[in-house]
Residue frames relative to the residue before (quaternion, step in Angstrom):
aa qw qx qy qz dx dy dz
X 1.0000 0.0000 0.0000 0.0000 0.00 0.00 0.00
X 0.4223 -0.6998 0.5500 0.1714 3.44 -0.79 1.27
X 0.4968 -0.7127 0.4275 0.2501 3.27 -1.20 0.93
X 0.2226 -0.8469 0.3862 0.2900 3.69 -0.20 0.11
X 0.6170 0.4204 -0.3323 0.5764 3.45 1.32 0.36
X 0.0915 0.8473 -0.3889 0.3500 3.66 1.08 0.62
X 0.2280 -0.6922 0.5298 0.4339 4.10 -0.08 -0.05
X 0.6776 0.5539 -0.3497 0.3343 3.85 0.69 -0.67
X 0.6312 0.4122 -0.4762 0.4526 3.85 1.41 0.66
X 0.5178 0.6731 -0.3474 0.3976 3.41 1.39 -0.91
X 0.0151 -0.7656 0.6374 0.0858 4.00 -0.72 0.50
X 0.4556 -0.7078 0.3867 0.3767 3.46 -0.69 0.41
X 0.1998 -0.9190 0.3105 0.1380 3.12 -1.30 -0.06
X 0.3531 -0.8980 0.2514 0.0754 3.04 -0.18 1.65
X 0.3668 -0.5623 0.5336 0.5144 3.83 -0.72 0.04
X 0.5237 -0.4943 0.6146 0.3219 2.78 -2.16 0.81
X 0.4043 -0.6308 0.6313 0.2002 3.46 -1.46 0.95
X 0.7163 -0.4853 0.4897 0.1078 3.02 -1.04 1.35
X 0.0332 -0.7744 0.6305 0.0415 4.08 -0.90 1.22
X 0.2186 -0.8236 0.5034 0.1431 3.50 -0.09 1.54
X 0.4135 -0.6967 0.5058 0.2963 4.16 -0.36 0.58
X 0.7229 -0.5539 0.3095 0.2735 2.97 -1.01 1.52
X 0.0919 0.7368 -0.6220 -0.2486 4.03 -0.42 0.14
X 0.6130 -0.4015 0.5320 0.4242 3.45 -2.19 0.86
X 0.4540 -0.5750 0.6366 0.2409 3.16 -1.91 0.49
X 0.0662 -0.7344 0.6425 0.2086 3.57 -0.44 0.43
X 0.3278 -0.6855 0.6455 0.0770 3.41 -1.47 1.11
X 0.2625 -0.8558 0.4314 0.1125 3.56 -0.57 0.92
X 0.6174 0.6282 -0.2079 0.4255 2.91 1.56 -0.44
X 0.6019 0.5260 -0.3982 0.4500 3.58 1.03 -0.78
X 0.4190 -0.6897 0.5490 0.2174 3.59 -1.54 0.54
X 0.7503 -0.3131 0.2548 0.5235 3.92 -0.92 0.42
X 0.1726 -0.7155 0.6461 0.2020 3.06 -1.31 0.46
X 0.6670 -0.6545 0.3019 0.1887 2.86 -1.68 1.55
X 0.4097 -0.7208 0.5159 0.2157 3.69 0.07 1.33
X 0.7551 0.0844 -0.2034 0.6175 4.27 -0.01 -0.29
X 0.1251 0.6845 -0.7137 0.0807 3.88 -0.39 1.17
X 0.7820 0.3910 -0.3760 0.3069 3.75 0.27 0.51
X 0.3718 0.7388 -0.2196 0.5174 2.80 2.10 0.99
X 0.1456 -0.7916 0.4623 0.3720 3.69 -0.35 0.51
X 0.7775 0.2861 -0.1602 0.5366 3.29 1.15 -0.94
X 0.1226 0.7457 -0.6189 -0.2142 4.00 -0.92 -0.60
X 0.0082 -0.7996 0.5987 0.0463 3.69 -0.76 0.45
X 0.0508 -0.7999 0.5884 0.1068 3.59 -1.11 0.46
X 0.1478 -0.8485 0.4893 -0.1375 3.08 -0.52 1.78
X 0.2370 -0.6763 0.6926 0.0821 3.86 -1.14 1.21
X 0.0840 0.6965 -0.7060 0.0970 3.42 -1.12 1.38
X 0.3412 -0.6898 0.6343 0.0738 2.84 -1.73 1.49
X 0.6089 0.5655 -0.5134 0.2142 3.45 -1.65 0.14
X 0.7265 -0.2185 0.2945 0.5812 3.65 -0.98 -0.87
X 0.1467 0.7446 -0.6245 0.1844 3.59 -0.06 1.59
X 0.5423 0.7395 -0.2762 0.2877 3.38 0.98 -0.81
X 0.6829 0.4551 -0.1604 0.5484 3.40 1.27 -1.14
X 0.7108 -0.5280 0.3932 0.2479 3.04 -1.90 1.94
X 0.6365 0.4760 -0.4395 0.4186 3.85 0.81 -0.82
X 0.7018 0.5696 -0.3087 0.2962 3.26 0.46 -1.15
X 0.7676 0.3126 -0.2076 0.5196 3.87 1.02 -1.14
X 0.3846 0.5620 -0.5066 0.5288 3.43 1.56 0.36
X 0.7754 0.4867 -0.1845 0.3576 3.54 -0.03 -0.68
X 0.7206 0.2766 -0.2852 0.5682 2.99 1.05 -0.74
X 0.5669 0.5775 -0.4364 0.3934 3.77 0.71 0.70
X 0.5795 0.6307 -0.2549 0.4488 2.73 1.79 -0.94
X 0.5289 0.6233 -0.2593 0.5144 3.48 1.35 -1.81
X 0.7015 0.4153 -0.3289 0.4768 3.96 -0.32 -1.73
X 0.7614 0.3812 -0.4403 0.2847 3.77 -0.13 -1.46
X 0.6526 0.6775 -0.2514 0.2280 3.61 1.10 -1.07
X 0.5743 0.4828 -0.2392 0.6164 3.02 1.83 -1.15
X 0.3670 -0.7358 0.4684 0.3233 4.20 0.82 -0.50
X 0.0187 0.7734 -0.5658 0.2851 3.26 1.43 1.52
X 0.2352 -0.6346 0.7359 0.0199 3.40 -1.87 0.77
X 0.7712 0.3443 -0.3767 0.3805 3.81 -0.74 1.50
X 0.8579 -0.3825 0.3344 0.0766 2.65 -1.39 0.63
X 0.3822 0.6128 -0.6810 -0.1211 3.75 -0.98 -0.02
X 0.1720 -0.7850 0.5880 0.0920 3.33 -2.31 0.00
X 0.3125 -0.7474 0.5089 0.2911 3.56 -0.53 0.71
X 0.3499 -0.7348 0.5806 0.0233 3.08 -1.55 1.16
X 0.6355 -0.6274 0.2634 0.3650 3.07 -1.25 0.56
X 0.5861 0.4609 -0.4311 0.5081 3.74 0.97 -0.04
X 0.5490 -0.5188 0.5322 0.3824 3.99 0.75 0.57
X 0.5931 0.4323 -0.5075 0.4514 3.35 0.11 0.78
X 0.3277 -0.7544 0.5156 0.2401 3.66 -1.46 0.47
X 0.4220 -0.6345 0.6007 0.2416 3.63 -1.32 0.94
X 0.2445 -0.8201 0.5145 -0.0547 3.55 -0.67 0.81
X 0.3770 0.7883 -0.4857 -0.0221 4.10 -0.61 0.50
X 0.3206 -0.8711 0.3692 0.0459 3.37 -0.12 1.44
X 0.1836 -0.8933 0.4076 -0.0473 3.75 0.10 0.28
X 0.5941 0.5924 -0.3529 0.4142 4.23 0.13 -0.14
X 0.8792 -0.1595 0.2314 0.3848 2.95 -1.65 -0.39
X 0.5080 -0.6726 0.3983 0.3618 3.83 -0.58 0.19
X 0.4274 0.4604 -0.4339 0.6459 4.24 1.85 -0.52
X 0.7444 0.4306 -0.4318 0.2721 3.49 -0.08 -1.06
X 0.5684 0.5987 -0.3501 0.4426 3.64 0.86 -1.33
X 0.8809 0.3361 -0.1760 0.2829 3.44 0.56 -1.07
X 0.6313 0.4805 -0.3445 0.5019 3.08 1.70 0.22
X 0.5052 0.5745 -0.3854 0.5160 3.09 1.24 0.06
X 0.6864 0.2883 -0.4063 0.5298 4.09 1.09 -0.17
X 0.6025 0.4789 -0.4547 0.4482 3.48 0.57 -0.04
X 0.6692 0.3827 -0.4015 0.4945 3.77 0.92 0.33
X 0.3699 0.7549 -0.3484 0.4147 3.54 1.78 -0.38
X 0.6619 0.5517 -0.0972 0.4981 3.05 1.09 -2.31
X 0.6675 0.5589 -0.2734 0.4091 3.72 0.66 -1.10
X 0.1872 -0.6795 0.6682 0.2380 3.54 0.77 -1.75
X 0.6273 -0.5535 0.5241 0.1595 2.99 -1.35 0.71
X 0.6852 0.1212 -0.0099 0.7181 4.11 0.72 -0.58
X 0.4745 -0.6324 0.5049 0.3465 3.58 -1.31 0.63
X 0.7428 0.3845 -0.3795 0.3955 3.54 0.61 -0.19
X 0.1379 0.6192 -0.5974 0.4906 3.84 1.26 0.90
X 0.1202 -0.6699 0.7307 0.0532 3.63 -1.07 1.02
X 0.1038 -0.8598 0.4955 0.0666 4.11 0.28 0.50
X 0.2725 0.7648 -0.5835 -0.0186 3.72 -0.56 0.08
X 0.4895 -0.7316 0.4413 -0.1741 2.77 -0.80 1.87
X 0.5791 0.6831 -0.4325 0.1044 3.82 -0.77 0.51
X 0.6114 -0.5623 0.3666 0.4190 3.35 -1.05 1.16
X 0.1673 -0.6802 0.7087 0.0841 3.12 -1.99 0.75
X 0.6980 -0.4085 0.4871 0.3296 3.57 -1.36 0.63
X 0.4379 -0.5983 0.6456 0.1830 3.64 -1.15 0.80
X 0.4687 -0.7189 0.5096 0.0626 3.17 -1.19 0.23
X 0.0436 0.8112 -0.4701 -0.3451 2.69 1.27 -2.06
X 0.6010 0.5104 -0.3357 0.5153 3.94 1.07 0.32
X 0.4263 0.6406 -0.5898 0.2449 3.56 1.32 0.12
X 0.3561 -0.6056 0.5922 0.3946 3.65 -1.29 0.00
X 0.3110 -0.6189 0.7186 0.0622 3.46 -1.98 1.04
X 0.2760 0.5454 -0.7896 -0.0542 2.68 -1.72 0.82
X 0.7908 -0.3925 0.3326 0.3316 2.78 -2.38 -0.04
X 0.7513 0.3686 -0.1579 0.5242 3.93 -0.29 0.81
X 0.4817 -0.4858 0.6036 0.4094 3.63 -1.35 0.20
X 0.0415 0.7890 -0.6128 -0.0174 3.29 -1.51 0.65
X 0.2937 -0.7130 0.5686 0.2864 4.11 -0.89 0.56
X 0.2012 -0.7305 0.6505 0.0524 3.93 -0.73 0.92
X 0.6585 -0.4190 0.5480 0.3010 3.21 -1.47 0.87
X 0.6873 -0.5515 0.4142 0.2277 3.23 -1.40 0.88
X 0.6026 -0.5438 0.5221 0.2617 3.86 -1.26 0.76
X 0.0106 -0.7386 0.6684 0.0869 3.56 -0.38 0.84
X 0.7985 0.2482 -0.2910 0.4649 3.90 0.37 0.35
């Protein structure tokens, strides 16, 4: 009969070592990443004139969805409209050369490219956003 207080049943006993969760490497070196990569083109465009009217932002939803544009537009407080266009690079551009045109010949449009941000919001489709409160 084996003793039971013996040293050769007794195992020691150890703390459990701690499992620290993996952490992400952060890389300092890479630059921003490019917020529309499945885009050829994106522009953001401020147009002045008769923007205000239901015909006008009807149409130009109508115009963007047809071509299978991605963005956004919004009226601002100076009555003018904030504008981001997104798609194929023909589409993008036929879609300012109707910009330029206006919906009705007597639409006086003025048109011009704005600076990216890179903080614009994307989604999937043309969309009309509640007005610019700043």
């Amino acid at each position: 009969m084996a003793d039971d207080h013996s040293q050769d049943n007794v195992l020691p006993f150890r703390k459990p070592i701690p499992v620290r969760p993996a952490r992400e490497r952060v890389r300092r070196h890479q630059g921003p990443k490019i917020q529309y990569q499945h885009h050829d083109k994106v522009v953001r465009l401020r147009a002045r004139g008769l923007v205000q009217s239901d015909v006008f932002i009807r149409w130009l939803v109508e115009m963007a969805t047809s071509l299978h544009l991605d963005g956004w537009a919004r009226l601002t407080p100076d009555n003018s409209m904030d504008l981001l266009l997104a798609g194929e690079a023909g589409d993008v551009h036929q879609m300012l050369e109707l910009l330029h045109e206006g919906p009705r010949p007597i639409d006086m449009l003025l048109v011009k490219e704005v600076i990216l941000k890179g903080d614009e919001p994307m989604w999937s489709g043309f969309h009309h956003l509640s007005p610019c409160t700043t």
